[in-house]
C-alpha positions as a printed NumPy array, in Angstrom:
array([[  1.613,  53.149,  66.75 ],
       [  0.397,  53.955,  70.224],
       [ -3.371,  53.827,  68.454],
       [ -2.95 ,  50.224,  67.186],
       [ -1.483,  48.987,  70.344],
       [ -4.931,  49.775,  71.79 ],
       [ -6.735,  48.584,  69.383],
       [ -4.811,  45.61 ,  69.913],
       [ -5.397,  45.169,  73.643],
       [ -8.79 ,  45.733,  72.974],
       [ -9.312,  42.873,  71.016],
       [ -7.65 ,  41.023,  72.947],
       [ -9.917,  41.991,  75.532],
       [-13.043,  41.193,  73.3  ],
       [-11.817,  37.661,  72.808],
       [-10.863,  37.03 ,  76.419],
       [-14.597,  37.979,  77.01 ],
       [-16.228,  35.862,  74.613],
       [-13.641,  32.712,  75.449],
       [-14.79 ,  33.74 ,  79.424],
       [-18.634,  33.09 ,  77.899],
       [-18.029,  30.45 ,  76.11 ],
       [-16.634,  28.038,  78.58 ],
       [-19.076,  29.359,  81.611],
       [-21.343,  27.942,  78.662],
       [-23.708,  31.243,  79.144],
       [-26.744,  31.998,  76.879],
       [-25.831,  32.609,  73.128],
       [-29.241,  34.031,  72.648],
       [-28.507,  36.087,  75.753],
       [-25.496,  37.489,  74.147],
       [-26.97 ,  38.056,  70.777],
       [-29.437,  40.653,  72.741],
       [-27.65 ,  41.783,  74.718],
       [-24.278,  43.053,  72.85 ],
       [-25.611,  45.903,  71.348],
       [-27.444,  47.345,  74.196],
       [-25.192,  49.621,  75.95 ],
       [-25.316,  51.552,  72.256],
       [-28.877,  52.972,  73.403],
       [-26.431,  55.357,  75.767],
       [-26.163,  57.365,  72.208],
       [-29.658,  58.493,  73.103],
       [-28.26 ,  60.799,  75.441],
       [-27.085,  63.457,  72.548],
       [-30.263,  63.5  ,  71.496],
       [-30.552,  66.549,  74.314],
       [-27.042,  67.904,  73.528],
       [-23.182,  66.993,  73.349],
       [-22.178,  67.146,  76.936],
       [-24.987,  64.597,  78.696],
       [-24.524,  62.589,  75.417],
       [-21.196,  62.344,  75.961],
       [-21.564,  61.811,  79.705],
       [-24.482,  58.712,  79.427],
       [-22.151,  57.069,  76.582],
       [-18.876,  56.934,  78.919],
       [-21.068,  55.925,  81.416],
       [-22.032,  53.147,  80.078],
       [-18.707,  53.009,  77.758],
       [-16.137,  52.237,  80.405],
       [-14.631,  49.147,  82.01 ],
       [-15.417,  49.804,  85.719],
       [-19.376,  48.905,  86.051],
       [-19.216,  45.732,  83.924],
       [-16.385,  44.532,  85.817],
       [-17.571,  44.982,  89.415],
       [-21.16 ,  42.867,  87.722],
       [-18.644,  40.055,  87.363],
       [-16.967,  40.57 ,  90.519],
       [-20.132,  40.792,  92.475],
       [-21.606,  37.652,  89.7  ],
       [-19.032,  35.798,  90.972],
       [-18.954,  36.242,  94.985],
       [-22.502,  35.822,  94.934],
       [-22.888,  32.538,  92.665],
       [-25.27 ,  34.653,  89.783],
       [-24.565,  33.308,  86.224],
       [-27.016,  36.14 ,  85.169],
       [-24.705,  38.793,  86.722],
       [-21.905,  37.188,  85.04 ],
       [-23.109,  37.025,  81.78 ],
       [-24.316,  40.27 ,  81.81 ],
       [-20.889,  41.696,  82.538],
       [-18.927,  39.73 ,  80.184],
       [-21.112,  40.537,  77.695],
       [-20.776,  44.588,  78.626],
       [-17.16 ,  44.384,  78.512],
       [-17.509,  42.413,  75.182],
       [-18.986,  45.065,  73.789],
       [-16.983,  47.921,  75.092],
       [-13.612,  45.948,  74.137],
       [-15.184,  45.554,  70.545],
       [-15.492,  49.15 ,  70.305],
       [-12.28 ,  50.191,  71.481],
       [-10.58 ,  47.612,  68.996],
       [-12.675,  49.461,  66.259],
       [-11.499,  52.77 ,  67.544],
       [-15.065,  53.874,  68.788],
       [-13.371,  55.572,  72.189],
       [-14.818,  57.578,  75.425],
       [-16.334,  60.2  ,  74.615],
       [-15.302,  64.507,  74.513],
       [-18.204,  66.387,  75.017],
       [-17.088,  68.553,  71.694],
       [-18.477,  66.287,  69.464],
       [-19.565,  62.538,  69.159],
       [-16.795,  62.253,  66.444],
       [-14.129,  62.839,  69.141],
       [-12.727,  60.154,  71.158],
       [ -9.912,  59.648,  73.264],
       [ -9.219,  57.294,  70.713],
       [ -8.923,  59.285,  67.622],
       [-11.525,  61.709,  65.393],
       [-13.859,  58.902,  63.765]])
């Protein structure tokens, strides 16, 4: 139960995003690029489980994307704020799909579930 719930939120998330991009009338081509990009942190296990782990949570949690809007927003930068909304997109899609944060045991094992 707890497991759907996040899913949930998640996509709710996701959609809040993509509403967010929509009316600040940002890029679609922009966002079509951009989406899948923070999947390159996968790279990182290509030199073992642990920095893997480490580059994909990195780039796999809420905090950095948010303060791009934040700091999109004081200073006027439609880039910065696309490029956050379209970060968080992406993370919230994952969650809501059950891809999670990363353990360093294995890239299987999330704090989501086992994938």
């Amino acid at each position: 139960m707890n497991n759907l719930i996040l899913k949930m939120e998640s996509f709710i998330v996701l959609a809040a995003a993509i509403v967010c991009y929509a009316m600040l009338d940002y890029s679609w081509i922009l966002f079509g690029i951009l989406f899948f990009l923070p999947d390159a942190a996968m790279l990182g296990y290509m030199k073992n489980n642990e920095t893997g782990a480490r580059i994909y949570n990195l780039f796999h949690n809420y905090s950095v994307p948010i303060i791009i809007v934040a700091v999109g927003y004081f200073l006027s930068s439609d880039i910065l704020m696309s490029i956050g909304l379209i970060w968080i997109a992406h993370i919230a899609m994952d969650r809501a799909l059950g891809y999670g944060l990363k353990y360093s045991t294995d890239f299987k094992d999330t704090h989501l579930q086992r994938i």
